[in-house]
Backbone as JSON, one array per atom type, in Angstrom:
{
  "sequence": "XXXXXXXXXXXXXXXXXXXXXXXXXXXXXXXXXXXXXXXXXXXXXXXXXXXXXXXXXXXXXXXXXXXXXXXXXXXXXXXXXXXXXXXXXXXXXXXXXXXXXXXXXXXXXXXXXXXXXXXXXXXXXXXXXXXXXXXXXXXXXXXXXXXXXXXXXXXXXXXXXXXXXXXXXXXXXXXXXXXXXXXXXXXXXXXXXXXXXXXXXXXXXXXXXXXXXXXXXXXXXXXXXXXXXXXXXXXXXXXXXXXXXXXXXXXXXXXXXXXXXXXXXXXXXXXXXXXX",
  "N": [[-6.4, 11.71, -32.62], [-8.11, 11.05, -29.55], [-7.37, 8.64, -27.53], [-5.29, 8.07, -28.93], [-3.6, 9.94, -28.78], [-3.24, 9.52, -25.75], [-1.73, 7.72, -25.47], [0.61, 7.87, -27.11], [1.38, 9.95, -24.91], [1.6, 8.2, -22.69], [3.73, 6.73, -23.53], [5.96, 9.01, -23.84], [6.51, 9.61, -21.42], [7.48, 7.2, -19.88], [9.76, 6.45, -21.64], [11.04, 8.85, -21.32], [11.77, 9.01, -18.84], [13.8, 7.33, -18.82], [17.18, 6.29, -16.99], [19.85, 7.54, -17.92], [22.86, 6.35, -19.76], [25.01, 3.62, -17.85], [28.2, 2.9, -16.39], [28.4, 0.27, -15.39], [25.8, -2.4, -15.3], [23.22, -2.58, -13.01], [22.24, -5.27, -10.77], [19.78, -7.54, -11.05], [16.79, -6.97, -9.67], [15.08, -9.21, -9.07], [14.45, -12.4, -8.59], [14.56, -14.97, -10.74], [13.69, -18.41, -11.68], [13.93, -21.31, -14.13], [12.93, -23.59, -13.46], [11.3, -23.83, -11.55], [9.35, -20.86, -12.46], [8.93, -21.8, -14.68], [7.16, -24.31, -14.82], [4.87, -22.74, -13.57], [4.12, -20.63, -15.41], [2.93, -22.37, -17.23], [1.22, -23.91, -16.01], [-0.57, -21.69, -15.75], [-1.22, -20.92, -18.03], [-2.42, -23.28, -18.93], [-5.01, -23.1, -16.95], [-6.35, -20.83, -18.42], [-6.94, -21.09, -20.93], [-8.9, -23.31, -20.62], [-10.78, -21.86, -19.25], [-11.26, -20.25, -21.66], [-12.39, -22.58, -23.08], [-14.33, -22.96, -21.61], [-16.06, -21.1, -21.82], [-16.53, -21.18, -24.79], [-18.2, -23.01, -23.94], [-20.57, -21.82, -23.36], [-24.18, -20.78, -23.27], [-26.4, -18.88, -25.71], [-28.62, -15.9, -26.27], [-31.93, -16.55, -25.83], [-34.83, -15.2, -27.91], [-36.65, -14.48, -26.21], [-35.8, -14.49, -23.59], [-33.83, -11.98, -24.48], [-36.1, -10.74, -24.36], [-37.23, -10.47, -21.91], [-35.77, -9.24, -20.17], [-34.39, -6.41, -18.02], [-33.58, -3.13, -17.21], [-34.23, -2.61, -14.71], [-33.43, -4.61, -13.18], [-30.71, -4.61, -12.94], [-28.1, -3.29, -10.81], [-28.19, -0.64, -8.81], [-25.77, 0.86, -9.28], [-24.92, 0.57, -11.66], [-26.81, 1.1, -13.23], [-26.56, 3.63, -14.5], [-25.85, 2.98, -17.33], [-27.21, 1.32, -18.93], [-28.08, -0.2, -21.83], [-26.7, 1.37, -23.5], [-24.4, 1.5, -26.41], [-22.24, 1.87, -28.63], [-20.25, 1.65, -31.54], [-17.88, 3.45, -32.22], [-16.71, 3.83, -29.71], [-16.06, 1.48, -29.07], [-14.28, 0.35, -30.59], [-12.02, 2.4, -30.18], [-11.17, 1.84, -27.98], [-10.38, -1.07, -28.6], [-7.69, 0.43, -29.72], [-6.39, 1.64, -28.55], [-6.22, -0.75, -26.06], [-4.6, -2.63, -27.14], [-2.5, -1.81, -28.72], [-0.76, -1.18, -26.23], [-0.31, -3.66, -24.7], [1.57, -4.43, -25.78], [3.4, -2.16, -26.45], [4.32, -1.19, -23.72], [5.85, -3.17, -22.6], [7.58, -3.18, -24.09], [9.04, -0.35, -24.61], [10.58, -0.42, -21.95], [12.4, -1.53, -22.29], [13.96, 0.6, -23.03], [15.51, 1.77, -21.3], [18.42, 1.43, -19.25], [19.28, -0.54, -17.25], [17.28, -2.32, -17.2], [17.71, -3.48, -19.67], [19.78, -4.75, -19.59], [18.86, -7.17, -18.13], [16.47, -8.02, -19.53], [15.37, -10.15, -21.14], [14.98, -11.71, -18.53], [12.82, -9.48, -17.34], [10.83, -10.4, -19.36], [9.87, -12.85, -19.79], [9.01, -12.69, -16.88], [6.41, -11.0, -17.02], [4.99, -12.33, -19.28], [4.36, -14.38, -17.49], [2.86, -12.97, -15.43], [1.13, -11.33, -16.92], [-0.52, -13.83, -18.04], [-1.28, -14.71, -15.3], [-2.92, -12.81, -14.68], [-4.76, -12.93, -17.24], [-5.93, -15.7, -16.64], [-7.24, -15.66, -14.32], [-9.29, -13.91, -15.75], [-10.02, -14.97, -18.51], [-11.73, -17.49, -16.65], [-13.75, -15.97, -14.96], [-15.2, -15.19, -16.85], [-16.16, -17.61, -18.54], [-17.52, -18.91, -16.12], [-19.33, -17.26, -15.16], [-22.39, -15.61, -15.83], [-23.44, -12.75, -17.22], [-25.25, -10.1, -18.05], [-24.8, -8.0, -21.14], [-24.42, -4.69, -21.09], [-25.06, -3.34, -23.8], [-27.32, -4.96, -24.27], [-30.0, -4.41, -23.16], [-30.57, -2.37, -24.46], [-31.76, -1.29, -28.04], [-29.76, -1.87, -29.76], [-26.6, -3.45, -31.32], [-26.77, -5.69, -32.45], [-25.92, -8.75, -34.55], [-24.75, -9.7, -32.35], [-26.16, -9.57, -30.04], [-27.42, -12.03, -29.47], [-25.49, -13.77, -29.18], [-23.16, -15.71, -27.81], [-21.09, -14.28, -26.84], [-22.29, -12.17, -25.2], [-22.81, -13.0, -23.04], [-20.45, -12.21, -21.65], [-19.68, -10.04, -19.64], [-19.23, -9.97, -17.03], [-15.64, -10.12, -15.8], [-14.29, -7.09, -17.04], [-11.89, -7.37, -19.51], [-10.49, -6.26, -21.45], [-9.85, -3.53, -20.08], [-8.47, -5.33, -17.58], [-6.38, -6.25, -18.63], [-5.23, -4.23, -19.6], [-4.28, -2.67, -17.25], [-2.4, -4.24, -15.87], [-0.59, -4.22, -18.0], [0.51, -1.74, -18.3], [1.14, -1.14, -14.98], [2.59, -3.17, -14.36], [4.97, -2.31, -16.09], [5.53, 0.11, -15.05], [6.37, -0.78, -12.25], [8.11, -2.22, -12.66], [10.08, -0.89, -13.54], [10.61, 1.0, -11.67], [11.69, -0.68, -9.53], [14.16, -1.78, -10.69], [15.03, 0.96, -10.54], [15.11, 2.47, -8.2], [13.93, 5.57, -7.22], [14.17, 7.13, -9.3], [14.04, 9.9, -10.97], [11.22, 11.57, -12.23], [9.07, 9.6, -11.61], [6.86, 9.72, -10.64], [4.94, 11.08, -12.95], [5.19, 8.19, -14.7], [3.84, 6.27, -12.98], [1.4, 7.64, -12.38], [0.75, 7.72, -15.41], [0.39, 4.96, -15.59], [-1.82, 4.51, -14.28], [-3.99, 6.32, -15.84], [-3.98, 5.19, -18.13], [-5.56, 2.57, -18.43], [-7.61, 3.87, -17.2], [-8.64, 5.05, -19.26], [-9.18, 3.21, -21.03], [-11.06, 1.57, -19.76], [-13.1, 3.4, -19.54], [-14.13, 3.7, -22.61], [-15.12, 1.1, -22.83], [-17.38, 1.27, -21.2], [-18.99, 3.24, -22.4], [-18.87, 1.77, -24.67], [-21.13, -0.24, -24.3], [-19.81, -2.25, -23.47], [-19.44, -3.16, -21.25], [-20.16, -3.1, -17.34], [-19.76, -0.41, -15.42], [-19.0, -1.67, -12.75], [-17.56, -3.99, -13.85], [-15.92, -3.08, -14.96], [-14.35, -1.66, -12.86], [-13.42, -4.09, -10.92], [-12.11, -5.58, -12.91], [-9.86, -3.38, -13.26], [-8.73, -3.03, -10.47], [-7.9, -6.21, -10.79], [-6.14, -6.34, -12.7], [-4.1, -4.35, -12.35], [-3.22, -5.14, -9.6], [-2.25, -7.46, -10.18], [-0.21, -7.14, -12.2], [1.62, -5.61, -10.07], [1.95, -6.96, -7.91], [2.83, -9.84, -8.98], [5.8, -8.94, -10.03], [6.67, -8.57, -7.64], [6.84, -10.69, -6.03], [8.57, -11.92, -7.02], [10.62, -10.55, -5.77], [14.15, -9.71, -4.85], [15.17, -10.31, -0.96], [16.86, -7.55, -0.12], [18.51, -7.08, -2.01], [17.96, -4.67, -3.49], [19.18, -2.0, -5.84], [21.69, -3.14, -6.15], [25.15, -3.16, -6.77], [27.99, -3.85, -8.77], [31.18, -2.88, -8.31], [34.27, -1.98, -9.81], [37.63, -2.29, -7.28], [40.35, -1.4, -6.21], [43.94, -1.1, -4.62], [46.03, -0.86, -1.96], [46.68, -3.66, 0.22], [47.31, -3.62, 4.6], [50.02, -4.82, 4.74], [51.01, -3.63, 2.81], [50.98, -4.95, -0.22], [49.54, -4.52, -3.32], [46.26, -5.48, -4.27], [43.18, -6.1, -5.69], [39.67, -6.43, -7.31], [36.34, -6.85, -6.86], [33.54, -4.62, -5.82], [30.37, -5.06, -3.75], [28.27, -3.18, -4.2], [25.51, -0.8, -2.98], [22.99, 0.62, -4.27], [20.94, 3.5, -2.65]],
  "CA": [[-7.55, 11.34, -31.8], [-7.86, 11.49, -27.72], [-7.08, 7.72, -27.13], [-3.72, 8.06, -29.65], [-2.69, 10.8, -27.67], [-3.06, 9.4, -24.54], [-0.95, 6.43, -25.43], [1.4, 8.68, -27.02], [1.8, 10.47, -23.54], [2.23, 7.28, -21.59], [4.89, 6.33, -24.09], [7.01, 9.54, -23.8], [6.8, 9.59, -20.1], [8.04, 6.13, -20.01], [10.98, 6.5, -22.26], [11.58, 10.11, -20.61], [12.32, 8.64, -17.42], [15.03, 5.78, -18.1], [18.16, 7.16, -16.86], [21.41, 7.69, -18.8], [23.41, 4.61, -19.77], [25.51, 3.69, -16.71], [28.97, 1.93, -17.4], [27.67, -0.57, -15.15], [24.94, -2.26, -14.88], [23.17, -2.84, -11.68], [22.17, -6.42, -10.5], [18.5, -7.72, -11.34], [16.18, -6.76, -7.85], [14.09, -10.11, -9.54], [15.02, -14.15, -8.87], [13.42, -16.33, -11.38], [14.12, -19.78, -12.35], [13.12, -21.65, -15.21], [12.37, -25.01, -12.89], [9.7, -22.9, -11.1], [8.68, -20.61, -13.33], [8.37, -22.82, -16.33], [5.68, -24.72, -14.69], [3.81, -21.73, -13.1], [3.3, -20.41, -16.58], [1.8, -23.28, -17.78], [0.32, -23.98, -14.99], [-1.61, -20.13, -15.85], [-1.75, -21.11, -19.76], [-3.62, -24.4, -18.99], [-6.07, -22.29, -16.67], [-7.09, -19.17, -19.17], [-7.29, -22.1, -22.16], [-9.72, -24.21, -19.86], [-11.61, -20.58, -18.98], [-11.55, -20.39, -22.86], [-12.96, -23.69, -23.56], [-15.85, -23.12, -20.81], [-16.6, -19.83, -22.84], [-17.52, -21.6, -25.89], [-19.46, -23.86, -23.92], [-21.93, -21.1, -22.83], [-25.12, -20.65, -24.6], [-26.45, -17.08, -25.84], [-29.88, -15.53, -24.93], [-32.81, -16.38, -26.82], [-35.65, -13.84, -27.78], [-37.71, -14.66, -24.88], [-34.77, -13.77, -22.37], [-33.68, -10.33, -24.41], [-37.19, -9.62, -24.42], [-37.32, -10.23, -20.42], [-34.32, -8.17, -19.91], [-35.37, -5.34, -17.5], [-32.74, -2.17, -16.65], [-34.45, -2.15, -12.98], [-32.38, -5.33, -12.06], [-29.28, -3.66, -12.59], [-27.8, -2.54, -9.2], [-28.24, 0.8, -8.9], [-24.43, 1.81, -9.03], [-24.71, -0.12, -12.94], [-27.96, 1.32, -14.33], [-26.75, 4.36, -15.59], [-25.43, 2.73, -19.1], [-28.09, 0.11, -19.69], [-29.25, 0.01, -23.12], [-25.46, 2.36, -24.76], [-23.72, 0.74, -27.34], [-21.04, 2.66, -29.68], [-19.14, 1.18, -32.75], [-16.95, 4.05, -31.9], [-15.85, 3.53, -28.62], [-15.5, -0.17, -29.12], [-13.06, 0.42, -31.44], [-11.27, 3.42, -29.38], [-10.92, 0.75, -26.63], [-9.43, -1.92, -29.0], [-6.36, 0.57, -30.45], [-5.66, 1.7, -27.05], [-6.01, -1.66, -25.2], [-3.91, -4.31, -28.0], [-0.53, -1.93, -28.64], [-0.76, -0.6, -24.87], [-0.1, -4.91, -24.22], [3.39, -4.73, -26.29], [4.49, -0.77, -26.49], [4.68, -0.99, -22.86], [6.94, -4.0, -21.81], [9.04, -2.65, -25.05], [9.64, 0.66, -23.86], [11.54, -1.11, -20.64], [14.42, -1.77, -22.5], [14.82, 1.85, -23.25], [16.28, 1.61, -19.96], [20.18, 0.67, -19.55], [19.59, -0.95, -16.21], [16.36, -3.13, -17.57], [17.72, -3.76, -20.83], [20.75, -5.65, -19.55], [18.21, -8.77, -17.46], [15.65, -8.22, -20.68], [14.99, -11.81, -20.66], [14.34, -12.25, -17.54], [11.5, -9.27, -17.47], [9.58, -10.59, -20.75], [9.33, -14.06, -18.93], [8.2, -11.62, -15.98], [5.93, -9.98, -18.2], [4.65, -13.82, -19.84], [4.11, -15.03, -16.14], [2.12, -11.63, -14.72], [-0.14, -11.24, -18.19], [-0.91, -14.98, -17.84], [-1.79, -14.61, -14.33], [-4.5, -11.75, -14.88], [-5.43, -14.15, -17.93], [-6.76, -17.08, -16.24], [-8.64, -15.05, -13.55], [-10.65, -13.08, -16.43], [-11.06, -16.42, -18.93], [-12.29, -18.36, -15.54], [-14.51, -15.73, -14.55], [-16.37, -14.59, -17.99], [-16.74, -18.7, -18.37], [-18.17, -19.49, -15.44], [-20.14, -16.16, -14.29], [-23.02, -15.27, -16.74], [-23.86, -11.34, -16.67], [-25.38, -9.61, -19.44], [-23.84, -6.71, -21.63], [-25.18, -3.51, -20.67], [-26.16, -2.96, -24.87], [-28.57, -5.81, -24.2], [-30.68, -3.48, -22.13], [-31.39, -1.31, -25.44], [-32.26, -1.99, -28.81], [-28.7, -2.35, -31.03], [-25.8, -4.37, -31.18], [-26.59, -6.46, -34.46], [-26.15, -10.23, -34.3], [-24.08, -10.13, -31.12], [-27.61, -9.41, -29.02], [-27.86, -13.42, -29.16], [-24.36, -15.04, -29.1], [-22.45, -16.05, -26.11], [-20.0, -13.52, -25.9], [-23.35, -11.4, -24.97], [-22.93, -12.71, -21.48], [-19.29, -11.95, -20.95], [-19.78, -8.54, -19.15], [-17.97, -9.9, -15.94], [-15.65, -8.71, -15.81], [-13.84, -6.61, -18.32], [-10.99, -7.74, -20.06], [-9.37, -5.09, -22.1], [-9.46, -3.01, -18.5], [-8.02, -5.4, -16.84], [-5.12, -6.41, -19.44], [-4.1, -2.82, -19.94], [-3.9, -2.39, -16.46], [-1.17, -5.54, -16.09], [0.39, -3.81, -19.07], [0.99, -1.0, -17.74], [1.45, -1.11, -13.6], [3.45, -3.93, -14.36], [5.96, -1.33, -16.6], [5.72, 1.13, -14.37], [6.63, -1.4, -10.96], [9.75, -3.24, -13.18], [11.13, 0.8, -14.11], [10.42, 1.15, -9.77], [12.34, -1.8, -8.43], [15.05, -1.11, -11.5], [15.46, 2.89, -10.53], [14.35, 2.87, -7.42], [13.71, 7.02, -6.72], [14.35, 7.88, -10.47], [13.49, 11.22, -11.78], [9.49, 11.48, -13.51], [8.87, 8.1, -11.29], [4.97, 9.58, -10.31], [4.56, 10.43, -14.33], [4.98, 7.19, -14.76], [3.01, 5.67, -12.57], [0.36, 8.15, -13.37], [0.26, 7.47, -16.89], [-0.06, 3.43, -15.84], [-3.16, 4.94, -14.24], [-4.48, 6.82, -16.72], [-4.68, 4.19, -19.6], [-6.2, 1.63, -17.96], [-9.08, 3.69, -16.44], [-9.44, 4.97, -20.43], [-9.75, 1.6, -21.64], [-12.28, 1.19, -18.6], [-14.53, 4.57, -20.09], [-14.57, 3.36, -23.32], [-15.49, -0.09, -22.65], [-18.61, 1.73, -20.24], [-19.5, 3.65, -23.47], [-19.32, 1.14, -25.78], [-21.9, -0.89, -24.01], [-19.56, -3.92, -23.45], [-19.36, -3.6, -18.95], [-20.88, -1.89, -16.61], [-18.78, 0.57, -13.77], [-18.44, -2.75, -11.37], [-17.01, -4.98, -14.55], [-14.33, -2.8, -15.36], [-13.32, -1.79, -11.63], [-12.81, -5.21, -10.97], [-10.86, -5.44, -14.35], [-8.79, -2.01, -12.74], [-7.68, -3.82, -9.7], [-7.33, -7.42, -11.28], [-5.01, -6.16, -13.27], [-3.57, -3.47, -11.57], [-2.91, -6.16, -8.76], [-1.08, -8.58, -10.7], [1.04, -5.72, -12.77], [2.67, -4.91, -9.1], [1.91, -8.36, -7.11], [3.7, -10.77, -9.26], [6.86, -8.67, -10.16], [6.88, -7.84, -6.06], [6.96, -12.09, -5.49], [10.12, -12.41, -7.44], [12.12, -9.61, -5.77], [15.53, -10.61, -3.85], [15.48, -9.41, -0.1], [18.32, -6.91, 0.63], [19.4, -6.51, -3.21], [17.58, -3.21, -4.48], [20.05, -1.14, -6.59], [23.1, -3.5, -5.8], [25.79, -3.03, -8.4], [29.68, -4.19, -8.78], [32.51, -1.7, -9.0], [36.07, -2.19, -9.63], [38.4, -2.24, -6.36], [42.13, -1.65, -6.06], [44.13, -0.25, -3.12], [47.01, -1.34, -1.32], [46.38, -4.07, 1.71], [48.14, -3.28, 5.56], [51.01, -5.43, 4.43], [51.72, -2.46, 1.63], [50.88, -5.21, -1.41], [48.69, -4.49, -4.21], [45.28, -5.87, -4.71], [42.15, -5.61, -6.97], [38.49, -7.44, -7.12], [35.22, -6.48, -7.29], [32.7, -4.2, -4.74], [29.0, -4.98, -3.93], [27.88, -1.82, -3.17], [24.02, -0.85, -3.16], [22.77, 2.31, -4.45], [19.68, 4.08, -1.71]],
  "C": [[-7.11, 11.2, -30.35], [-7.11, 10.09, -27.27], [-5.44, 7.6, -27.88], [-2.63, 8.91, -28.84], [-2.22, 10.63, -26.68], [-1.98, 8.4, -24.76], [0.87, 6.66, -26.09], [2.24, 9.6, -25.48], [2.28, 9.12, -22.58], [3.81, 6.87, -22.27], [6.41, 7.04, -23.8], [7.38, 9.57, -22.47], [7.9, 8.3, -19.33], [9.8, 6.54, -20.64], [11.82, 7.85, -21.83], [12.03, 9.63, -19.31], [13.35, 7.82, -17.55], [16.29, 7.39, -18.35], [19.39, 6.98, -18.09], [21.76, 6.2, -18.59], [24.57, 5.32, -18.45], [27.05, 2.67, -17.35], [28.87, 0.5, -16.46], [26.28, -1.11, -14.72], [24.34, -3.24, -13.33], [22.41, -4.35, -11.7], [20.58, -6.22, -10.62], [17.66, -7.96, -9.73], [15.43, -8.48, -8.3], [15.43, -11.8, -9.57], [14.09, -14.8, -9.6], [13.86, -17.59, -11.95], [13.2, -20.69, -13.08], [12.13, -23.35, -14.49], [10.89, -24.86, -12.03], [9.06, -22.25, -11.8], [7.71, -21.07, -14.6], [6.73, -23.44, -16.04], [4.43, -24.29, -14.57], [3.39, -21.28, -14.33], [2.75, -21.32, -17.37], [1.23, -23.39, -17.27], [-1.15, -22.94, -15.68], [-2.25, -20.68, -17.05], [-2.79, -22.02, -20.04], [-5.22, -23.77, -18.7], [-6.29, -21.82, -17.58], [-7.18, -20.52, -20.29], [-8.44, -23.04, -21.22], [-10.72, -23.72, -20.1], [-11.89, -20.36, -21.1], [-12.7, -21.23, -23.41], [-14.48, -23.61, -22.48], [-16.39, -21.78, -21.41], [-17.55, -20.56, -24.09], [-18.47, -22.52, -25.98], [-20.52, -23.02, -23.17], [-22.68, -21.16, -23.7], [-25.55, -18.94, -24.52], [-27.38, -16.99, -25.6], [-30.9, -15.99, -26.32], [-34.03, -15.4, -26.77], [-36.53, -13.65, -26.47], [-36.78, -14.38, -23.99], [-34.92, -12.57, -22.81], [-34.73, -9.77, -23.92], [-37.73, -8.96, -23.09], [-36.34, -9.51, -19.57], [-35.09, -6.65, -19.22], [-33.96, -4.41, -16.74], [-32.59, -2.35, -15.08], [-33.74, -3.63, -12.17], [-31.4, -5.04, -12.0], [-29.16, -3.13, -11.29], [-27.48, -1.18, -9.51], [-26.55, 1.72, -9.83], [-23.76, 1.48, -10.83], [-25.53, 0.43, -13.94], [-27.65, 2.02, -15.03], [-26.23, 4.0, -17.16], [-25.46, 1.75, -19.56], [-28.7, 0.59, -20.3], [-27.77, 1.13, -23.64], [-25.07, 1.08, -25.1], [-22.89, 2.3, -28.13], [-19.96, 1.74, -30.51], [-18.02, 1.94, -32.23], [-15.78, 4.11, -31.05], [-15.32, 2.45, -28.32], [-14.23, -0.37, -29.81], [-11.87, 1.64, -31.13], [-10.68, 2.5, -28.95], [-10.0, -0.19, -27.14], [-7.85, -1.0, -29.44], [-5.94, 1.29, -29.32], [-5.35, 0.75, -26.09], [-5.12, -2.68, -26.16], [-2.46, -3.38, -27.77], [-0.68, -1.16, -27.16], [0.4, -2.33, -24.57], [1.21, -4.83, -25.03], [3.77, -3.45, -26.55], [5.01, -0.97, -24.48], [5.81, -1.93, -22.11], [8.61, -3.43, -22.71], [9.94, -1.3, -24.66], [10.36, 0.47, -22.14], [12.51, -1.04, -21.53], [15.01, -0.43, -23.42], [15.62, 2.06, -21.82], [17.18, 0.77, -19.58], [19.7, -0.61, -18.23], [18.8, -2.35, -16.36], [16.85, -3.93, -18.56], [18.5, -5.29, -20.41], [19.95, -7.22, -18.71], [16.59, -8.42, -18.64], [14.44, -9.37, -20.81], [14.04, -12.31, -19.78], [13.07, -11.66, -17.4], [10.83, -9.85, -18.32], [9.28, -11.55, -19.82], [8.59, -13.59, -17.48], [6.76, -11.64, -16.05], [4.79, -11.37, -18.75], [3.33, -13.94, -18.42], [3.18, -13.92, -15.88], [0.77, -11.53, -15.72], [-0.89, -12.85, -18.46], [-1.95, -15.0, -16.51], [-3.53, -13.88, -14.27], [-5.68, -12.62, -16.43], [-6.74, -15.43, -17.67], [-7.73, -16.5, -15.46], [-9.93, -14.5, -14.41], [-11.26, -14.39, -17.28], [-11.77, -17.53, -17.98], [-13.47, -17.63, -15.26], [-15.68, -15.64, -15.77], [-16.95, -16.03, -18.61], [-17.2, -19.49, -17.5], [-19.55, -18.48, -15.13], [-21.01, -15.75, -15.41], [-24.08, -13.79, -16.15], [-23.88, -10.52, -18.25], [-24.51, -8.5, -19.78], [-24.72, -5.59, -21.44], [-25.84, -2.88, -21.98], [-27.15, -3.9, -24.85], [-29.4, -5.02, -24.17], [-31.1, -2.34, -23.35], [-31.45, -2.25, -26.64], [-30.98, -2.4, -30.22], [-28.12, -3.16, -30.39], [-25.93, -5.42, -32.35], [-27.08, -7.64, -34.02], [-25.16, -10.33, -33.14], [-25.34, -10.13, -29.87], [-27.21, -10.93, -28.73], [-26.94, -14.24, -29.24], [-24.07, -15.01, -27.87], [-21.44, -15.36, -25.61], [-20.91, -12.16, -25.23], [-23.4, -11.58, -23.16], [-21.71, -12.86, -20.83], [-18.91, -10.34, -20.56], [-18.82, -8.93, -17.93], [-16.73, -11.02, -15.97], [-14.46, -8.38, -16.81], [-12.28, -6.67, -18.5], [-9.99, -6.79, -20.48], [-9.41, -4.05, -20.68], [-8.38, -3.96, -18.11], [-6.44, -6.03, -17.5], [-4.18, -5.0, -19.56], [-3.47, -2.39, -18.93], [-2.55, -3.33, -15.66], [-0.16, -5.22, -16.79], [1.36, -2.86, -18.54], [1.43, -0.77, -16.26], [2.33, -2.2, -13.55], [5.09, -3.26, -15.07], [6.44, -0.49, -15.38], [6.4, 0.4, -12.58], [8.12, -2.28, -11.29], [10.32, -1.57, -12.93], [11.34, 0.98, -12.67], [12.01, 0.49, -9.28], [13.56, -1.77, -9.11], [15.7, 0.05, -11.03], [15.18, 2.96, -9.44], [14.37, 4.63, -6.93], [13.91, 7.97, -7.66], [13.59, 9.24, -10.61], [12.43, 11.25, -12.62], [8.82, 10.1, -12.71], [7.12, 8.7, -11.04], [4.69, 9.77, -11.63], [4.58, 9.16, -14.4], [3.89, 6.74, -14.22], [1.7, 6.44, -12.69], [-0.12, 7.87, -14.59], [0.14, 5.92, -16.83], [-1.29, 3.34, -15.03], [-4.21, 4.9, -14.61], [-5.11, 5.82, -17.83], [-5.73, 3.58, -19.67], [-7.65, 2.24, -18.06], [-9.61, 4.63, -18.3], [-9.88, 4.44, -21.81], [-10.85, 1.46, -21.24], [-13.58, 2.23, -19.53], [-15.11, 4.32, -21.46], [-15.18, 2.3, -23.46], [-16.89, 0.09, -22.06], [-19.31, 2.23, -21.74], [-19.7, 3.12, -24.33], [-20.37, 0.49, -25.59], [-21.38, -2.36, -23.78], [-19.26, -4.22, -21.93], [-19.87, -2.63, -18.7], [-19.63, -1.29, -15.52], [-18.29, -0.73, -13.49], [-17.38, -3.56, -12.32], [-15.65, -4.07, -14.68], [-13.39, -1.98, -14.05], [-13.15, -3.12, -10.83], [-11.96, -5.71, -11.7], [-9.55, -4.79, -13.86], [-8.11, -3.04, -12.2], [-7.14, -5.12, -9.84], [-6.04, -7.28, -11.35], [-3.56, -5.57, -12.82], [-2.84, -4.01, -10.18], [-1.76, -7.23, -9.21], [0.0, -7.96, -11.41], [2.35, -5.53, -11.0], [2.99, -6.49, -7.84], [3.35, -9.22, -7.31], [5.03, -10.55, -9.38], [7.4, -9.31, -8.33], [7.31, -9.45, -5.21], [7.93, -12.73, -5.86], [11.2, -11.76, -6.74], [13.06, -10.38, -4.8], [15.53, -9.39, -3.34], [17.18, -9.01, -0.46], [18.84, -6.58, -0.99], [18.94, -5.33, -4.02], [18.75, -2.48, -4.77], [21.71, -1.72, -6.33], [23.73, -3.22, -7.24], [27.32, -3.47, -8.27], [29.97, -3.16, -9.05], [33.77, -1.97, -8.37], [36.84, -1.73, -8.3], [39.77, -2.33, -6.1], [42.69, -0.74, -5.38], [45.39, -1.24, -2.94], [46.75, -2.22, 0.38], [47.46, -3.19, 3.16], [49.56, -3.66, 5.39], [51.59, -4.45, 2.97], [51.38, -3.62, 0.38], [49.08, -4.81, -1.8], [47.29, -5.57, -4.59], [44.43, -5.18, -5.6], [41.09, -6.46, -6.53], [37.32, -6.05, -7.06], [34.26, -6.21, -5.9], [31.08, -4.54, -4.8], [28.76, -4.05, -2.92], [26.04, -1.54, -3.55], [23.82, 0.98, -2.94], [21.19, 2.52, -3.43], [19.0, 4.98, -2.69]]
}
């Protein structure tokens, strides 16, 4: 199927690009400490669990709303896909947007240079997917915006629950896009000028915006919900890495040193040299 494929293609592109093992490896471009960090991700976890808890205190629509439900308030640039729904595409959307959120941080440590500070990306990775977290459970529990299958006549028993008015803005968009631009900006600051580096970032593109089409087709956002989703995500994928990096250390690396000083004796020790 088209969505297997595609996720297939981001995968090989990914794992096609890490370079050869190196016999050393190069120094982590990323400072993080657990005395800062630690808190900041709770900090996030508290938020998006808060944004949670104001979710299940929304209420859902009753018949006298659906029935007042009218396409022509839609803003123009939204109408065209008030009143679709698709089982199909709803379920496209979920097996491209759930393993997208863990094939992609995994395929990093096909890469020698990544593999060896591991650690430190996942907690990265934690911190960044947290981040885009709290913004979407804050907004879809405070902001009440119908689902674009409202606007027609399916959808089942979801017409009248409360996740009926979490259209803004779209979630699985803006998670996949975190997933991926966040892969594709660690493999960057890692490799910097590697070989396949626009595949990549192409294919952390690509996913996202066909999470975004299916999500339009299924009837669960409109256009605006899931390009706000795009750049959420897509923002915090390249943001947060970009707020850990250490000036002046891109591609530094140690290598062995031994030579003879002016005085003719023998030394040894260790070079910090930085690869361009």
């Amino acid at each position: 199927m088209k969505f297997l494929s595609a996720l297939a293609l981001v995968g090989s592109l990914l794992a096609g690009a890490a370079p050869a093992a190196q016999a050393q490896h190069s120094a982590s471009p990323y400072h993080t400490r657990f005395a800062v960090d630690g808190p900041i991700i709770l900090g996030l976890g508290a938020a998006s669990a808060f944004g949670l808890y104001r979710v299940q205190q929304k209420s859902g629509l009753s018949d006298a709303q659906l029935g007042a439900l009218n396409k022509n308030d839609i803003p123009k640039i939204d109408r065209f896909s008030a009143g679709w729904y698709s089982d199909r595409a709803q379920t496209a959307s979920d097996l491209l947007c759930y393993p997208t959120l863990a094939i992609a941080p995994a395929l990093l440590a096909l890469n020698d240079n990544v593999r060896g500070h591991y650690g430190q990306v996942i907690g990265l990775y934690i911190e960044t997917m947290l981040a885009t977290d709290a913004l979407f459970t804050t907004s879809v529990g405070n902001i009440y915006r119908y689902r674009p299958y409202l606007y027609g006549t399916e959808g089942g028993g979801g017409r009248s629950g409360k996740i009926a008015t979490n259209s803004f803005f779209a979630g699985h968009t803006g998670h996949t896009a975190t997933a991926t631009f966040f892969a594709a900006k660690v493999m960057h600051d890692f490799n910097p000028g590697y070989a396949g580096e626009p595949f990549v970032w192409g294919a952390a593109a690509v996913v996202p915006a066909a999470v975004a089409y299916f999500r339009i087709e299924a009837g669960k956002h409109f256009l605006t919900d899931n390009l706000v989703g795009y750049a959420v995500g897509a923002t915090m994928g390249v943001v947060v890495p970009q707020l850990h990096k250490v000036a002046g250390r891109r591609g530094l690396s140690l290598m062995p040193l031994q030579g003879l000083n002016v005085n003719g004796y023998a030394y040894s020790g260790m070079l910090l040299s930085k690869r361009l």
